[in-house]
TORZANU-221808 format. One record per residue (C-alpha): x negated, y negated, z. Coordinates in steps of 0.25 Angstrom, whole numbers, plus 5000, padded with zeros to 4 digits. Layout:
BEGIN
XYZ...
***
This chain:
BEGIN
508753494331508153374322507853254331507853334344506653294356505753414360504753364370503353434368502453444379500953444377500953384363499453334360499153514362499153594351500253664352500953534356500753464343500953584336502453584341502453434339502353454326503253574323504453494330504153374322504353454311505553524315506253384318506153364331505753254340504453264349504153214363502753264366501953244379500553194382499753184393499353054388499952974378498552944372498653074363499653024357499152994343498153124345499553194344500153114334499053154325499053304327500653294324500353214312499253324307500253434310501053394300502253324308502753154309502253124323503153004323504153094330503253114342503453054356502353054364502653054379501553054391501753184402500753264411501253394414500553384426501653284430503353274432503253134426503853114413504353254410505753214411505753094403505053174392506053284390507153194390507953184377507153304372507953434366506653534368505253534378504353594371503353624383501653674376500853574384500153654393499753594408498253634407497553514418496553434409495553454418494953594425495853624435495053664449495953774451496253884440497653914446498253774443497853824426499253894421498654054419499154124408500054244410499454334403499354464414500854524415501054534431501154674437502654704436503154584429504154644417504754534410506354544411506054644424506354574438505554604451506154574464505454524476505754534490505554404496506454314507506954174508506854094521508053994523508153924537507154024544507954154539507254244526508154324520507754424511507654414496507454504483507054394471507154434457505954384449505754374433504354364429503954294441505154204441506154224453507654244449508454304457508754324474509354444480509254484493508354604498509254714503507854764512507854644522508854644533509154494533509954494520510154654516510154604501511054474505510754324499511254204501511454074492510254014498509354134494510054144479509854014477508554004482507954064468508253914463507253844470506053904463506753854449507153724455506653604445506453504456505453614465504153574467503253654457501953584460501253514472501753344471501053224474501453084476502453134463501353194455501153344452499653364460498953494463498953584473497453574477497853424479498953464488498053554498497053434497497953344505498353464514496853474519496653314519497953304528497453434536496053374538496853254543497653324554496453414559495853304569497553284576497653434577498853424565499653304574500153244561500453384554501853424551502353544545503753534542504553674535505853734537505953874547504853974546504954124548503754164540502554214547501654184534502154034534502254024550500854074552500353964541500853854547500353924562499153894556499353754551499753734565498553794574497753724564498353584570498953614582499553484582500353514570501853544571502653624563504153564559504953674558506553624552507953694547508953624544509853724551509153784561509353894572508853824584510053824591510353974590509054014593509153914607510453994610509954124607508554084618509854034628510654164626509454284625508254214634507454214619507454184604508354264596509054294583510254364583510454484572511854504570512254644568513554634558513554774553513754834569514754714573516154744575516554584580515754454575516054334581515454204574515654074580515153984571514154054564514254074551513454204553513754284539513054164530512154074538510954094547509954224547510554354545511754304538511554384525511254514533512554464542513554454531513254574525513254664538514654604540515254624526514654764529515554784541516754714534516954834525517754964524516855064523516855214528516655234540516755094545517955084555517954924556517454804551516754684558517754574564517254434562517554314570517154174567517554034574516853924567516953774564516653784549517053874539516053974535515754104529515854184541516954134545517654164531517454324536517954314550519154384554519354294565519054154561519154024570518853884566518453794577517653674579516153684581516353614595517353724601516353864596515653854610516853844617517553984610516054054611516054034626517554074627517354194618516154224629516954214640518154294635516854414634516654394650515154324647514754294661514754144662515554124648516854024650517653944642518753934634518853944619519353834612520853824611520953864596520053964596520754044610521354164602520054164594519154184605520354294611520254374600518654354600518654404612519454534612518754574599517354564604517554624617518254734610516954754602515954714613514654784606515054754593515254604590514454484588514454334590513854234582513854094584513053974580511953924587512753824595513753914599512553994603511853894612513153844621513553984623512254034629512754074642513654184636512954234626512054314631512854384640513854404629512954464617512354564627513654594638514854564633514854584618513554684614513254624602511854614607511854754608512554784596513054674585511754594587510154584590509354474593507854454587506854394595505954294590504554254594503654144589504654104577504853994572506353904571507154014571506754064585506054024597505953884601504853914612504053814618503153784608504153714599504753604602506253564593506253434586507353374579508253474572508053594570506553564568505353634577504053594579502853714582501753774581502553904582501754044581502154144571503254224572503454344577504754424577505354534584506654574589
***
């Protein structure tokens, strides 16, 4: 313990000093900080009159306004001994940026007792429902929310892991400028000079740049924004985005939809390349409705048949029955001979030559279950086989009817319509104004 470094934060204070010289006294070494280094002697003396050798005081210069310094401080130092309180040195214009002392317990705060709030995380477009486990205000724990029929009480790694974020050392916990801490009235300053700047060009040089949005709150925000300076455009970008299928699904239907699988009333499921059970929207609902069927349960007189050809191993593929590996380039190919093997109108083609028993036996089962089956497939699969695919979903295998139903969207955003009044850029990226969505099925 003799001879060991404790840095002491705040040390011309009174309480400051005060530790100063009960560590001195202990033994110990003491780095203290100072807003400036010009009280140096001021504290010096007080250590002296408080009884203690003030030669075994460091004195180093730190705001705690500021990032700067604060790791080379604590460096070599056993203990941080934190009592400088960041009270401004000047009247602050706004009370809210003053520290208020917690001195009203809040209505249903126990300590030790959680509460659990219903809440949702977006991830590429998609919200899946959540239930997060607070303590005294501080987030813990994510479950999902049995109550939403996305996830049925299913998470994901990305949801479990998403707790992290708000405890990451390297987040952002104040508004930065040109690498110094600044505050937030400063911020909305330079929002409403570069705003005022835009007005007279309709917003020409405005940019707004954000990942998919489905929430009406945020959407009718930026709507604002937007009718504000009609000029403006909105940059919407995913790195893995759903413009393909949704162009195939516009090909196939005549509109925008979103297939919703219906796993729990499917005898046959045919995936071609999709790894439906843990990617994309649904998925969490999706696995669980087919572990569901995959039991023996009273009652119950079969289970779901599953089979996958695919070009890269995946999770969907580990639960097939019936599982093919084929290269990316030759999936088109089989879809269009498994259609045609239906009696699609106007389906041809021959399945790939080592996939011809696959697709046989594809066949056989799903006419053999015509109003229970399903097919996924990836969006690229789904946009060469258009021609068949709408005839076959409604005609030839029912799972339009039965193992499936398909949401229409209006006036949403990425993950739908692509209507005239977008136009694609490079990627998956879309420029707007787009209007609020509206759903329906």
């Amino acid at each position: 313990m003799s001879g060991e470094l404790v840095l002491v934060t705040g040390g011309s204070g009174f309480i400051g000093v005060h530790c100063i010289v009960q560590l001195l006294e202990a033994g110990y070494r003491v780095r203290t900080s100072l807003r400036s280094l010009a009280r140096a002697d001021e504290v010096r003396a007080m250590v002296v009159e408080g009884g203690a050798d003030a030669a075994g005081v460091e004195f180093v210069e730190l705001d705690l306004q500021r990032d700067d310094g604060w790791l080379e401080a604590a460096t070599g130092a056993t203990y941080v001994l934190h009592v400088a309180s960041p009270f401004p040195p000047t009247q602050p214009k706004d009370p809210d940026e003053l520290i208020v002392p917690y001195v009203r317990m809040p209505e249903d705060v126990v300590p030790g007792k959680p509460l659990f709030y219903a809440t949702a995380m977006s991830l590429g477009g998609v919200a899946t429902g959540l239930l997060v486990e607070s303590h005294e205000g501080r987030p813990t724990k994510i479950e999902g929310n049995p109550d939403h029929p996305a996830s049925r009480g299913g998470t994901d790694l990305f949801a479990q892991a998403s707790v992290l974020d708000l405890y990451d050392p390297d987040r952002s916990q104040t508004v930065i400028g040109k690498g110094e801490i600044r505050p937030w009235s400063e911020l909305s300053l330079a929002l409403m000079s570069a705003g005022a700047g835009q007005k007279g060009a309709g917003g020409a040089g405005l940019r707004i740049l954000s990942g998919a949005v489905t929430s009406p709150t945020l959407a009718a925000q930026i709507q604002a924004v937007l009718k504000a300076a009609p000029q403006a455009k909105w940059i919407q970008y995913e790195a893995i985005g759903c413009d393909n299928a949704r162009a195939g699904s516009k090909q196939a239907f005549g509109e925008y939809v979103e297939p919703v699988y219906r796993l729990d009333q499917t005898d046959v499921i045919l995936s071609l390349d999709a790894d439906l059970l843990d990617s994309g929207g649904g998925k969490l609902r999706y696995a669980r409705d087919f572990a569901a069927r995959r039991r023996v349960m009273p009652g119950q007189t079969g289970m779901t048949r599953l089979y996958v050809a695919e070009s890269i191993p995946t999770n969907t593929g580990s639960k097939a029955d019936h599982r093919l590996s084929l290269k990316a380039r030759d999936i088109p190919a089989l879809a269009r001979a498994i259609a045609a093997g239906l009696g699609v109108a106007g389906a041809s083609g021959q399945a790939p030559q080592a996939a011809t028993a696959f697709a046989t036996e594809v066949v056989k089962d799903l006419q053999a279950h015509r109003f229970r089956v399903m097919r996924s497939t990836t969006s690229f699969v789904r946009r060469l086989s258009i021609s068949s695919a709408r005839s076959a979903a409604r005609n030839c295998w029912g799972c339009y009817a039965t193992s499936m139903r398909l949401m229409t969207w209006r006036n949403c955003r990425l993950c739908s319509s692509l209507a005239a009044r977008t136009r694609k850029t490079a990627g998956n990226c879309l420029q707007v104004p787009f209007k609020t969505p509206e759903r329906s099925e």
